[in-house]
C-alpha positions in Angstrom: -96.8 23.7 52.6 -97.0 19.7 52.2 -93.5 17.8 53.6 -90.9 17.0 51.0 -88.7 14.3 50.2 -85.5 13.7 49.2 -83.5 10.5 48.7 -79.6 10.6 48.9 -77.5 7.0 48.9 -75.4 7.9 52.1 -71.8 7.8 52.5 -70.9 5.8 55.6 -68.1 7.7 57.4 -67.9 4.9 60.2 -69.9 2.0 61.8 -69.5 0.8 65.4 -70.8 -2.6 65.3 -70.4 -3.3 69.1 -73.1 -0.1 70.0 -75.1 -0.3 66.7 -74.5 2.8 65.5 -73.8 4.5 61.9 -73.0 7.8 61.1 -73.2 8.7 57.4 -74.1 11.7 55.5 -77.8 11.8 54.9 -77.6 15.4 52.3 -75.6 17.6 50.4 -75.7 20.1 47.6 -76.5 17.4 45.1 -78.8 18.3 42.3 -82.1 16.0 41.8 -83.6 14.5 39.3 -86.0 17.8 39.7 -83.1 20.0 39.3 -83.8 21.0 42.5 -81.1 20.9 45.3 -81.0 22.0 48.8 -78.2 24.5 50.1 -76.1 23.0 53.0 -76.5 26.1 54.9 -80.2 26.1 54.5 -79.9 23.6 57.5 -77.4 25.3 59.8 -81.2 27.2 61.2 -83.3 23.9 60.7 -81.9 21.1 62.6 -82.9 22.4 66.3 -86.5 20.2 66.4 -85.5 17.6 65.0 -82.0 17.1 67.3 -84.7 17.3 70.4 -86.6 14.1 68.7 -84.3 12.8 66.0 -86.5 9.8 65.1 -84.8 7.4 62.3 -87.9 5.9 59.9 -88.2 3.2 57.9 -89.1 4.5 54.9 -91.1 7.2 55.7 -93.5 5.1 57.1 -95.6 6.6 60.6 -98.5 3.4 61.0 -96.4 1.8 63.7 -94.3 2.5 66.7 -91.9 -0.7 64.9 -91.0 1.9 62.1 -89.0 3.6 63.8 -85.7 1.4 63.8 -83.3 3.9 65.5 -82.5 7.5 66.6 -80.5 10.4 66.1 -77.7 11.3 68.8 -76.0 13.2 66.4 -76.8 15.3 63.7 -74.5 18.2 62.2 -73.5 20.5 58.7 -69.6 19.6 58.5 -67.3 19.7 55.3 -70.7 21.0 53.3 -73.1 18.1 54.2 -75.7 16.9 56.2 -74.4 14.1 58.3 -75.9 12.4 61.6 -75.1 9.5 64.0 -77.8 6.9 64.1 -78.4 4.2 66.7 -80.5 1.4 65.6 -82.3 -0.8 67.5 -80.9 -3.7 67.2 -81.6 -7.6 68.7 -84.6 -5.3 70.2 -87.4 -7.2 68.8 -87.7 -5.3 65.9 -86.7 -7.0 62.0 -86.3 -3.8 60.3 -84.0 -2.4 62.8 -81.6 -5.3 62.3 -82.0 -5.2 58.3 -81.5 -1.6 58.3 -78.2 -1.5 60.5 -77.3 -4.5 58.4 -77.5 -2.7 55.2 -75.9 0.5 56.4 -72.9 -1.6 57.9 -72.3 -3.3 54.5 -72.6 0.2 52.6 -75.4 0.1 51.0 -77.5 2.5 52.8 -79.8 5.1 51.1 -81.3 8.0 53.1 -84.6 10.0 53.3 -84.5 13.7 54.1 -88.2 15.3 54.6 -88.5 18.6 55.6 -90.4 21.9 55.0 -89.4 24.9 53.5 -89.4 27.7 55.8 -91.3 31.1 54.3 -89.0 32.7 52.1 -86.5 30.3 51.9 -87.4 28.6 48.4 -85.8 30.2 45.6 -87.5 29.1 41.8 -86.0 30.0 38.0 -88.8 31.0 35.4 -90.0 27.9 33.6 -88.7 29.1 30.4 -84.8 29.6 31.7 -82.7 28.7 29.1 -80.2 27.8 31.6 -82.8 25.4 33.6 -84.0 23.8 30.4 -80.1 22.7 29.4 -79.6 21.4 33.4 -77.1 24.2 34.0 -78.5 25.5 36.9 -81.4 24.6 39.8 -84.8 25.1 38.8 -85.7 25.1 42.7 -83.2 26.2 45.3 -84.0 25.7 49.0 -82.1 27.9 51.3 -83.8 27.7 54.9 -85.8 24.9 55.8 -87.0 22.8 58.9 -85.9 18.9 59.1 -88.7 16.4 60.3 -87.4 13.1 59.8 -84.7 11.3 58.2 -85.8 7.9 57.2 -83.5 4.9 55.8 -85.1 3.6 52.2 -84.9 -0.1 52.0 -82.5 -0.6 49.1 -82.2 -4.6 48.8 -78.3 -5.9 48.8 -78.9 -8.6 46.7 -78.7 -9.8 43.0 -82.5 -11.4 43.0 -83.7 -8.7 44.7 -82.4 -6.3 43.3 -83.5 -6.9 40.2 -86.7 -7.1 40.9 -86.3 -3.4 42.6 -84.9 -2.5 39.3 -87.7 -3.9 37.2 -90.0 -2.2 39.2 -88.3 1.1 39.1 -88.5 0.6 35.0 -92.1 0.5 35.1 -92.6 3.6 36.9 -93.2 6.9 35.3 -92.3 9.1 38.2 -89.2 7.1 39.9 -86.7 8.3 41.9 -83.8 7.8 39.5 -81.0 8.1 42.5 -82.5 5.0 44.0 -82.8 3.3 40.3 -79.5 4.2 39.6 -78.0 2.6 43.1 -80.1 -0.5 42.4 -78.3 -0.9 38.9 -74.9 -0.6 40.5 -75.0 -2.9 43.3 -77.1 -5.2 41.6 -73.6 -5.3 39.0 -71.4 -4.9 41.6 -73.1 -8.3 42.8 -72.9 -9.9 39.7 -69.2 -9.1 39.1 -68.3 -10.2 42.7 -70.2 -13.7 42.6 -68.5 -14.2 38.7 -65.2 -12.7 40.3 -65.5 -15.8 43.1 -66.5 -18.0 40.5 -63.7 -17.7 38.2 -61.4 -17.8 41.3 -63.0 -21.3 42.2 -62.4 -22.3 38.3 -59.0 -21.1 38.3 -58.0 -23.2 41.5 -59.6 -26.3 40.1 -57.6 -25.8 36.9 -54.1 -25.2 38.9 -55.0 -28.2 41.3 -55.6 -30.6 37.7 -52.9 -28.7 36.2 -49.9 -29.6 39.2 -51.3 -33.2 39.9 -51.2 -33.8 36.3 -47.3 -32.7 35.9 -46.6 -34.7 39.2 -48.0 -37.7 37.7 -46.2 -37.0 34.4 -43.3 -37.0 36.4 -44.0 -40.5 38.2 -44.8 -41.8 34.8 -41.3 -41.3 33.4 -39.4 -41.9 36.3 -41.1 -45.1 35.8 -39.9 -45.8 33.0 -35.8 -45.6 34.3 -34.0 -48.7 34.8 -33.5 -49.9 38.0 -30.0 -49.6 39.7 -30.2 -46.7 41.0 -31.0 -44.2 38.0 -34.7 -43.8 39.3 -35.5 -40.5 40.9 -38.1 -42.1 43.5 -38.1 -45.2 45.3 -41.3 -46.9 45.4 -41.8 -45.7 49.0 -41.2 -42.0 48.0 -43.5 -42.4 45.1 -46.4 -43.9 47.6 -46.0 -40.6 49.6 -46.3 -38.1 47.0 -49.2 -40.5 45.6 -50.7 -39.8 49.2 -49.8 -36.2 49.3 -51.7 -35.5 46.2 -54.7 -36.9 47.5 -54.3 -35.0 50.4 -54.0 -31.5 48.3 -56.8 -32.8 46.2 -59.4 -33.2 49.4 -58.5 -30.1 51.3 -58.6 -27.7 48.5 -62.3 -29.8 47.4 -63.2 -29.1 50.9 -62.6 -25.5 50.7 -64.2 -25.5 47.4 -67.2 -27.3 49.1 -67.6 -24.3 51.6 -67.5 -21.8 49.3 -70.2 -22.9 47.4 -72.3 -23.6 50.4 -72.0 -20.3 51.0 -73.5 -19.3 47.5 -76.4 -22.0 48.1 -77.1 -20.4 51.7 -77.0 -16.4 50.0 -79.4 -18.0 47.1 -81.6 -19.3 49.8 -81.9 -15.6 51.5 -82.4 -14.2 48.0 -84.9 -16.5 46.9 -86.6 -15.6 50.8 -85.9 -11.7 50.2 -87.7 -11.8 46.6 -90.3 -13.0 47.5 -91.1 -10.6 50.2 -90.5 -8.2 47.6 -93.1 -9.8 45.2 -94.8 -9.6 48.6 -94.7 -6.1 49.3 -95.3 -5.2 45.0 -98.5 -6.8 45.7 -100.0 -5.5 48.6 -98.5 -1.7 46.7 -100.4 -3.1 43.6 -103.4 -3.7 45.7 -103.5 -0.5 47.3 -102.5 1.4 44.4 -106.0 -0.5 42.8 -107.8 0.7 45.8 -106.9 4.1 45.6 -107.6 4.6 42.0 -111.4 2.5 42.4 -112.0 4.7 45.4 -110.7 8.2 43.2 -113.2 6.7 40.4 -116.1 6.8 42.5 -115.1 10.4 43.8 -115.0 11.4 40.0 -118.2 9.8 39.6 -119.9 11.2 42.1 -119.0 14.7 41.6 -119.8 14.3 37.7 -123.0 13.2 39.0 -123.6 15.9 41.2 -122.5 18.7 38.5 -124.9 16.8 35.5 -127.7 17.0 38.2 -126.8 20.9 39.0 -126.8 21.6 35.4 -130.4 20.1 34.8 -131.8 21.3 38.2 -130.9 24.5 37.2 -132.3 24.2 33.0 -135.5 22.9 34.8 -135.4 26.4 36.9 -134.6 28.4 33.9 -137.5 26.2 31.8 -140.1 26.8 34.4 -139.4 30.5 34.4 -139.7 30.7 30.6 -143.2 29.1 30.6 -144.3 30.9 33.8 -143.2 34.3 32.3 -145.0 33.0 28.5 -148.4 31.7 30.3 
């Protein structure tokens, strides 16, 4: 039986950022888009391989030794789920090592489960089960299989990016709505955070304008006293809350200032990140073209070969017609 995937947006349970590791549940009894799920105890006799070379992939991917970013030092069935200790390699030399950890450190990790169902240990509902047809139950339940690789997915942490994952996710027939769905929700959790800092960078402007102003009302009318003593502020006091104001007005437009450097420099890594991703959608496009020209040809050629069967074999029949008539 072929390998089988399954996706699952992890829950990080801790991260040690001083040894680079993450431990986070990579399954659990969750029920896929397939209405299939797999039973947590169907790994208590399928783990043993994999723990004596727990490789962590980068999306499934086996063309290079730099796909694998990390490793397994821990892998274990507790509270009902799958959950396993990864060390990444990271500052080794290797990019997606460092994305990945970064990712999982910030939360938004999504594992990769592949594995093989052991003999007997798939359980499947008749087509025509009323109960599978209203999502009430499984249509697939695995209950004993073997683990082969857990690979992190790249889910991009970014609004840009994100989108662009999400568009692409749109246009596919067969996508992996627990991926699509995640996209949707960081990508607005994104949005609401950068309008959230926004509107806090507004709303300090506003209160900055709002107390000068009734400082400077104030000066204004205790202008307006006669001398002799009636005046709140000498002129001396007055220069110095004059000065103090300035002195409010730069430091808060300083901090201001770094804030929205910060947004410039996390633009700068989207716009860097998209187009990777545009990037990467092409070279999928590219090979997704290949693949189809190169199944075309295959087509043609076996069309070819049947036409050519089908006449070799009326020429046979002709020739033994007119040989049995002469």
């Amino acid at each position: 039986m072929d390998k089988i995937v399954k996706t699952y947006i992890g829950e990080i349970k801790s991260v040690d950022e001083k040894n680079y590791t993450v431990e986070a549940v990579v399954s659990d009894e969750t029920v896929d888009r397939y209405q299939e799920v797999i039973k947590i105890d169907a790994w208590k006799g399928g783990l043993s391989e994999y723990k004596k070379h727990g490789v962590l992939l980068s999306s499934h991917n086996y063309g290079k030794l730099t796909n694998q970013i990390g490793v397994a030092e821990k892998i274990r069935v507790e509270d009902g789920k799958l959950v396993a200790k990864f060390k990444y390699f990271v500052n080794a030399g290797n990019e997606e090592a460092d994305w990945g950890f970064y990712l999982a450190k910030q939360g938004f990790a999504a594992y990769s489960v592949g594995f093989l169902p052991k003999p007997g240990g798939v359980e499947s509902a008749a087509w025509d089960d009323e109960d599978v047809k209203a999502g009430k139950k499984p249509s697939r339940v695995y209950n004993a299989v073997e683990l082969l690789e857990v690979s992190q997915v790249t889910v991009p942490a970014n609004p840009s990016a994100l989108q662009k994952s999400i568009d692409m996710y749109e246009k596919v027939e067969n996508e992996d709505l627990v991926v699509k769905e995640y996209l949707h929700k960081l990508y607005d959790n994104s949005l609401s955070e950068k309008k959230d800092v926004e509107e806090i960078i507004e709303d300090i402007k506003e209160d900055l304008e709002s107390e000068v102003k009734d400082i400077e009302d104030i000066l204004e009318e205790d202008k307006k006293k006669p001398k002799g003593g009636c005046k709140e502020y000498t002129e001396e006091e007055e220069k110095m809350i004059l000065e103090a104001i300035e002195s409010m007005k730069k430091e808060v437009l300083e901090r201001i200032e770094k804030i929205e450097l910060v947004f410039e420099k996390l633009e700068t890594e989207n716009l860097d990140l998209e187009k990777q991703i545009e990037e990467d959608l092409k070279k999928e496009e590219e090979l997704a073209l290949q693949k189809a020209q190169e199944d075309a040809e295959v087509t043609a050629k076996e069309e070819e070969s049947y036409i050519v069967k089908i006449l070799s074999d009326m020429n046979d029949e002709l020739a033994k017609r007119i040989s049995v008539q002469s």
